[in-house]
C-alpha positions in Angstrom: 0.0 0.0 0.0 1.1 3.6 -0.9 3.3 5.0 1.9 0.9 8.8 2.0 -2.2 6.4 1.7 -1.6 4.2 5.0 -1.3 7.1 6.6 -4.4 9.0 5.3 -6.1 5.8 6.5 -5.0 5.6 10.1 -5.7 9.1 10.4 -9.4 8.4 9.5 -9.0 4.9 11.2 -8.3 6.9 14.7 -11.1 9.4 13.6 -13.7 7.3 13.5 -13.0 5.5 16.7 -11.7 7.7 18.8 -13.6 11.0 17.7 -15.3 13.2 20.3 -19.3 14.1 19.7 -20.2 17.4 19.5 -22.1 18.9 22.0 -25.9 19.2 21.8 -27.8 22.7 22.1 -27.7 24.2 25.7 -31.5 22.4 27.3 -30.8 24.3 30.7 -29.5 26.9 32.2 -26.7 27.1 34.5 -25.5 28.5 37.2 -21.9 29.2 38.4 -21.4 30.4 41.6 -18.6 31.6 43.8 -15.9 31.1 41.7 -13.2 34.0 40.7 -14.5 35.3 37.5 -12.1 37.0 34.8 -14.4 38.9 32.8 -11.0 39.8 29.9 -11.7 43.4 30.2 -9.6 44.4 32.9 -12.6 43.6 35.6 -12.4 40.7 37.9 -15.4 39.3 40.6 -13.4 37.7 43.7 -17.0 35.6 44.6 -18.7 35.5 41.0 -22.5 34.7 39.8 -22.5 33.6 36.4 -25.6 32.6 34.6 -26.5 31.1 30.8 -29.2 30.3 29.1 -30.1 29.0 25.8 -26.5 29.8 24.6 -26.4 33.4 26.5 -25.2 34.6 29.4 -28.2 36.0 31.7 -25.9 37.1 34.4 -22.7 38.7 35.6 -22.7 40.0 38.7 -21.3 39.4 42.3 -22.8 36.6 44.2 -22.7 38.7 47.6 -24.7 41.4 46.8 -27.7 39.7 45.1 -30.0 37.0 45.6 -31.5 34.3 43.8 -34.3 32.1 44.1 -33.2 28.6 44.3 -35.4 28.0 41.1 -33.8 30.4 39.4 -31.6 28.0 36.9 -31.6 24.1 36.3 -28.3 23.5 37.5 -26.4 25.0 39.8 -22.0 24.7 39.9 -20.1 25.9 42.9 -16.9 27.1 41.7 -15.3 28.0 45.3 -11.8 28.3 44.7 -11.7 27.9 41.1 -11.3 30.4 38.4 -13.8 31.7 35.2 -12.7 32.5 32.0 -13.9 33.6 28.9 -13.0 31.2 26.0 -9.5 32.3 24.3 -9.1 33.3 21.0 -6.3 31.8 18.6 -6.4 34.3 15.3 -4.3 33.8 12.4 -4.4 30.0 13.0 -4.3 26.9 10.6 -6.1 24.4 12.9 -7.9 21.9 10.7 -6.4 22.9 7.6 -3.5 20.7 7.6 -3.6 17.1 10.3 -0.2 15.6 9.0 2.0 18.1 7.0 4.0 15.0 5.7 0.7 13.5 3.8 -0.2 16.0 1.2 -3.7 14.8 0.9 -4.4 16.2 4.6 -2.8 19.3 4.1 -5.3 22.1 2.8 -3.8 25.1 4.3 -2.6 27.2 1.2 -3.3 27.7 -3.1 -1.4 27.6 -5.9 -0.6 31.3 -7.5 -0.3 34.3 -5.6 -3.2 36.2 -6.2 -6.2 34.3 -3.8 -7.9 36.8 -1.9 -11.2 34.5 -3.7 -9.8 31.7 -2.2 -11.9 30.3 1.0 -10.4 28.7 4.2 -13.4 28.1 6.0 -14.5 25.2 3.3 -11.1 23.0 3.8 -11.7 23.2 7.5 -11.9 19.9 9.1 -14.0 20.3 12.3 -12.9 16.6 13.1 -9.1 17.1 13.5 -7.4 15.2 16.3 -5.3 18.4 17.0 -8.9 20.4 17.4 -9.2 18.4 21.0 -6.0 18.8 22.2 -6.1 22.7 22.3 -9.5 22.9 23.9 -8.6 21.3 27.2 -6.0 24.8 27.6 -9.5 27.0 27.2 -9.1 27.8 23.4 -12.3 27.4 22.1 -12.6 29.9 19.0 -10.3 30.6 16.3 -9.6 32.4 13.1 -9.0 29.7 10.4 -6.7 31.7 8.4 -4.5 30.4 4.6 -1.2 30.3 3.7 0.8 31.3 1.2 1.3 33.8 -2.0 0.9 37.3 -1.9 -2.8 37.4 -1.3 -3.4 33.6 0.3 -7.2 34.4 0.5 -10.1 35.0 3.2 -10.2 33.6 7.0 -12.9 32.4 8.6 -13.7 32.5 12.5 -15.1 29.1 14.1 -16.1 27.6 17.4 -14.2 24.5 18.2 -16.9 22.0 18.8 -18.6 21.1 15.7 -19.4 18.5 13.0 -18.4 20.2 10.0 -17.4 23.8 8.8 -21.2 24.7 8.2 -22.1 24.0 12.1 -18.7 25.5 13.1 -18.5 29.1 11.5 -19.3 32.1 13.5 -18.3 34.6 11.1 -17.8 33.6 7.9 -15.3 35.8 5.2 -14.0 37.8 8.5 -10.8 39.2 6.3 -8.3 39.0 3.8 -5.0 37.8 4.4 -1.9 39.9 2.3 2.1 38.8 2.6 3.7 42.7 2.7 6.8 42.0 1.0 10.0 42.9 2.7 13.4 45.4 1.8 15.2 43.2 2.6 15.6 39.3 2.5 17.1 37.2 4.7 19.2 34.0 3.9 20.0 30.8 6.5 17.5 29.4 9.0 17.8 30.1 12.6 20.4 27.8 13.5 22.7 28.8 10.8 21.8 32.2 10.4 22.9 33.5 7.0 23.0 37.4 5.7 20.8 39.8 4.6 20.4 41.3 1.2 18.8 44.0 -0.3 15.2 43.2 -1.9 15.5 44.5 -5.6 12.1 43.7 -6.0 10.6 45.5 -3.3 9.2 48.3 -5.4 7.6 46.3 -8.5 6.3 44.0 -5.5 4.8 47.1 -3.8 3.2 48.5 -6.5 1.5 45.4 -8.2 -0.5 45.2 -4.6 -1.3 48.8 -5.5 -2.8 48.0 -8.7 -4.9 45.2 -7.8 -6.0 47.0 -5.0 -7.1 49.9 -7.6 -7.8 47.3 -10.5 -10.5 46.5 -8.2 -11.9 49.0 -6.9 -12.2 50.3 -10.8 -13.9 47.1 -11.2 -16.7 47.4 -8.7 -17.3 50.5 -9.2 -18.4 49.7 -12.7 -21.8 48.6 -13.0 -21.9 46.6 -16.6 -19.0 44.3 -16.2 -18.2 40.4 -16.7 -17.7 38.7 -13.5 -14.6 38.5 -11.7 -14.5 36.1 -8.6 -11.0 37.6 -7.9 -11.8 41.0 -7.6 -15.3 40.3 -6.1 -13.8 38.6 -3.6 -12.5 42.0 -2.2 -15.3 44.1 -2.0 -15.7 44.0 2.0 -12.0 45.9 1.9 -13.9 48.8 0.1 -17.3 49.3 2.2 -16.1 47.9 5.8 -17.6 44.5 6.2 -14.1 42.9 5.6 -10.6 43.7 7.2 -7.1 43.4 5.8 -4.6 41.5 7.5 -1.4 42.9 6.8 1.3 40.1 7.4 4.3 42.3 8.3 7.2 42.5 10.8 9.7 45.2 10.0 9.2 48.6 10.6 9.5 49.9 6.9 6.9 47.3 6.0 4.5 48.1 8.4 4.6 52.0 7.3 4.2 51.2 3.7 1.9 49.0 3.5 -0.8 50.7 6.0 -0.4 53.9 3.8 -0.8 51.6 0.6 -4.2 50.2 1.8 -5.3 53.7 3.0 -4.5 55.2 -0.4 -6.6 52.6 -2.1 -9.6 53.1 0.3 -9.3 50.2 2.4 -11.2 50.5 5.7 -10.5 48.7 8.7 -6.7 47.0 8.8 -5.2 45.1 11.3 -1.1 44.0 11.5 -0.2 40.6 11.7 3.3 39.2 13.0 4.4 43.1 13.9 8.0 42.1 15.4 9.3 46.3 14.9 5.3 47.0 15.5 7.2 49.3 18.5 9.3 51.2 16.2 6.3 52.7 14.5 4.0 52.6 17.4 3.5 56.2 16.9 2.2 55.7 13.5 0.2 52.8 14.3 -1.6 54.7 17.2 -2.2 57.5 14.9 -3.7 55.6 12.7 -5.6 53.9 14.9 -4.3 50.0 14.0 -4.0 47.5 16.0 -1.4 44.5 16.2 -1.5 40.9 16.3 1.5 40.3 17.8 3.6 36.8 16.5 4.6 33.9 19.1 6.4 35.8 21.9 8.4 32.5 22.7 11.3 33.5 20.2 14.3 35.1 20.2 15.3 39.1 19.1 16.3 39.1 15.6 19.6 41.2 15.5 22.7 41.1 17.8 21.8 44.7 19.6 18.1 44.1 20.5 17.3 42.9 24.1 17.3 39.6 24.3 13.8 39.8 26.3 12.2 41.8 23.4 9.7 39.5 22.4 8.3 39.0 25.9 8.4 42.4 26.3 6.8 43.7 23.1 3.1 43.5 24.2 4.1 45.7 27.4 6.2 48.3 25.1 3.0 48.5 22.2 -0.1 48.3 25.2 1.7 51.6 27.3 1.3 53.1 23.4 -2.1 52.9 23.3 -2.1 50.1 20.6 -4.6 47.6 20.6 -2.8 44.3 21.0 -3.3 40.6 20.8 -1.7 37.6 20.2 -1.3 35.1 17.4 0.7 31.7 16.8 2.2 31.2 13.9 5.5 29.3 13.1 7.1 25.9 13.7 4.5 22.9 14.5 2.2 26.3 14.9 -1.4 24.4 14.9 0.0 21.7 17.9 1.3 24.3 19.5 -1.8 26.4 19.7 -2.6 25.2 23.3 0.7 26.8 24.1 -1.4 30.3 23.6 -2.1 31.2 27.4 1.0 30.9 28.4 2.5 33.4 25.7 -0.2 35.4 27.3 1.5 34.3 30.8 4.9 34.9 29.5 3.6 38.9 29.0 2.6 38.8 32.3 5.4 38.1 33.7 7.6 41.2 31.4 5.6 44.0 32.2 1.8 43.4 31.9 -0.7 42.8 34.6 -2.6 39.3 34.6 -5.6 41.0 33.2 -4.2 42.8 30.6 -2.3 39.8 29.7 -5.7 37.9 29.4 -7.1 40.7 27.3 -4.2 40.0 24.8 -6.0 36.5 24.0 -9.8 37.4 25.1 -11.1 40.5 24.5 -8.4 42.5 22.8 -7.9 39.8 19.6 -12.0 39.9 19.5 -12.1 43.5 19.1 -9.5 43.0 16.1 -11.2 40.3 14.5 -14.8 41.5 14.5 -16.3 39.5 16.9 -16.4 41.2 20.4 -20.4 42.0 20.0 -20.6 38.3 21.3 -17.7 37.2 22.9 -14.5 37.5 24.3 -15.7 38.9 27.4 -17.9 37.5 30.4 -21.2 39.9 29.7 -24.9 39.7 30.1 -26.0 38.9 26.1 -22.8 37.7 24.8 -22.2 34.0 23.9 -21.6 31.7 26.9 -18.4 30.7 25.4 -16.2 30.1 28.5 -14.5 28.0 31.3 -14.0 26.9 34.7 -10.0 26.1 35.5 -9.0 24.7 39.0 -6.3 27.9 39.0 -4.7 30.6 37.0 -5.2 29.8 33.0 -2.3 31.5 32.2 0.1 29.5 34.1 0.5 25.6 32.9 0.9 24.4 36.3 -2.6 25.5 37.7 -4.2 25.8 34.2 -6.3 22.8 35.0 -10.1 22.8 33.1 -12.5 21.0 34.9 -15.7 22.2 32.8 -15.6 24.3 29.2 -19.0 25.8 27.1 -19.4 27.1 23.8 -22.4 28.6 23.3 -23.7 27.5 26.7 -22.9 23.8 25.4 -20.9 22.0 27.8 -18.2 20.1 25.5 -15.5 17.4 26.3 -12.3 17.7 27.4 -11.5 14.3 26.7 -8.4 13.7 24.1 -7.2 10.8 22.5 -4.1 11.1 25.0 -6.3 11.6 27.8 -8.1 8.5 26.7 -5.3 6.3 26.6 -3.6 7.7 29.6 -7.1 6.1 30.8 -6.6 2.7 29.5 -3.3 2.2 30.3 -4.0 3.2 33.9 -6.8 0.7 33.6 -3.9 -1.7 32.5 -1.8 -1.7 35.1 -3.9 -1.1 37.8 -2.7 2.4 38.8 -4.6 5.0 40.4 
């Protein structure tokens, strides 16, 4: 048997009997009570009342200054010395686009050309991927299901991570557009055998065909009897608002030019992705009133004469600007390692930020930039009851411990397919 087709096979093999069922619709509503409740914008309630219903929450408020009949809700939770969360937010991820990056045939995550802003994430997501479970049990229960690749690699998607397919999971579909700034310079090696850097001749052609497709387009739908073009279509929300450009850039000179590119060609609402000199042109960025979503802060600085606590610092530096910041994943082994995203979030706690602030960067903060914080990514009456209980801090991997998790008031399993043979081998040999 093919090498690439055995393994397609045990991945569907271990699907199929190991896969977790989605949760049902919310029946009744809950109650949880006395717990420490994060609310992820800014606020914390030291003895919490937290309520849901049908999907909603009914109630935020502190359980020692109101009272409740004992009828109230159908199920009551006492959270007394626990913690409550909102769900986190992983933006700019690739989670069930790609399950085993060495079998082509799983790996949907970018499109040939360079030119895809058409192109769709949201219909190659797998809702069923075995590395979906592992990040929920961390309290990452949304993400933005973003392509690779090319200049323009196309439109993200946001989802819920608890669903049957891509139709059940989406909670905003076509959220953004996804463009690769080019740099001035390039560099050569990989980061154990760093190599030089060298001048971009390109950068200018590069610069300005983004300029002319952005005005190609607009040209285009602004002209009434025209053949149809998906391509330029597929930009339209840039032009009136409903969409938002994700810049992927790092250096400073590539943040500058391509914000005023987009500006100049009428784009609307424009977020930075990756942002690693983000605090060189803070100013700018503030001005212009863009926010950043910052890449993995577990790396190193980039240049010999940069602080070699830089990236830990970075969301401190950006945040005492006045930028809006969150945080985002990207890289090596970058979808497994999406349940490492609190404890970036902890890692900017601990070089500058308060606890709270750091939970903004991966609650409310990354909702605001994506869209989405209407109906979640904070703990309020009428938003989604998208969150969890953890048994201590959630940004901290030795108390972030989940014991329950909800997505849209749904309670959803924790359970993993190493959690479930961690059971069975325990069962094995008789250990407690």
């Amino acid at each position: 048997m093919n090498k690439n087709i055995y393994l397609l096979f045990l991945i569907l093999s271990i699907s199929i009997t190991a896969q977790q069922v989605p949760a049902k619709k919310q029946s009744k509503s809950i109650l949880i009570l006395h717990g420490m409740a994060h609310l992820g914008n800014g606020q914390v309630i030291n003895n919490s009342a937290i309520g849901f219903k049908d999907g909603k929450i009914t109630l935020v408020a502190d359980a020692t200054l109101i009272r409740l009949a004992k009828d109230a809700y159908d199920l009551t939770i006492d959270a007394t010395g626990k913690q409550v969360y909102p769900g986190f937010i992983a933006p700019n991820s690739t989670l069930g686009l790609v399950e085993i990056d060495a079998v082509k045939s799983s790996d949907d995550e970018s499109e040939i050309g360079n030119i895809n802003p058409n192109v769709r994430s949201l219909i190659a997501y797998n809702a069923e991927s075995k590395v979906i479970e592992t990040v929920r049990p961390n309290g990452i229960l949304i993400a933005q299901i973003t392509p690779r690749g090319g200049r323009f690699s196309g439109t993200s998607s946001i989802v819920q991570l608890d669903a049957w397919n891509w139709q059940d999971a989406v909670i905003k579909e076509n959220d953004g557009i996804h463009l690769n700034f080019p740099s001035s310079f390039k560099q050569t090696g990989w980061w154990a055998e760093p190599g030089g850097t060298t001048l971009n001749k390109d950068y200018s052609k590069q610069v300005i065909e983004i300029s002319d497709f952005l005005s190609n387009s607009k040209a285009y739908l602004a002209d009434t009897s025209k053949e149809k073009n998906l391509v330029f279509e597929s930009v339209k929300g840039l032009f009136d608002g409903n969409q938002t450009l994700f810049i992927h850039a790092d250096k400073e000179l590539q943040i500058i030019d391509a914000i005023k590119l987009a500006k100049e060609n009428g784009v609307k609402k424009i977020v930075i992705v990756g942002g690693f000199e983000a605090y060189k042109a803070a100013d700018f960025l503030k001005e212009n009133n863009i926010g950043v979503l910052l890449r993995r802060v577990h790396d190193m600085p980039e240049y010999d004469d940069q602080d070699v606590n830089l990236p830990y610092k970075m969301a401190k530096i950006l945040t005492d600007k006045g930028i809006l910041v969150g945080l985002e994943n990207s890289g090596d082994m970058e979808r497994m390692n999406t349940r490492n995203l609190p404890f970036l979030a902890g890692t900017c706690a601990a070089y500058g930020l308060d606890k709270e602030q750091a939970l903004q960067l991966i609650t409310s903060n990354t909702a605001k930039l994506l869209g989405i914080d209407t109906f979640c990514g904070t703990l309020e009456e009428g938003k989604d009851a998208t969150l969890f209980i953890s048994e201590g801090d959630a940004l901290d991997m030795r108390t972030n411990q989940l014991t329950e998790a909800y997505i849209q008031g749904r309670i959803i399993s924790l359970e993993t397919h190493q959690s479930q043979l961690n059971k069975i081998y325990k069962e094995k040999y008789n250990q407690k």
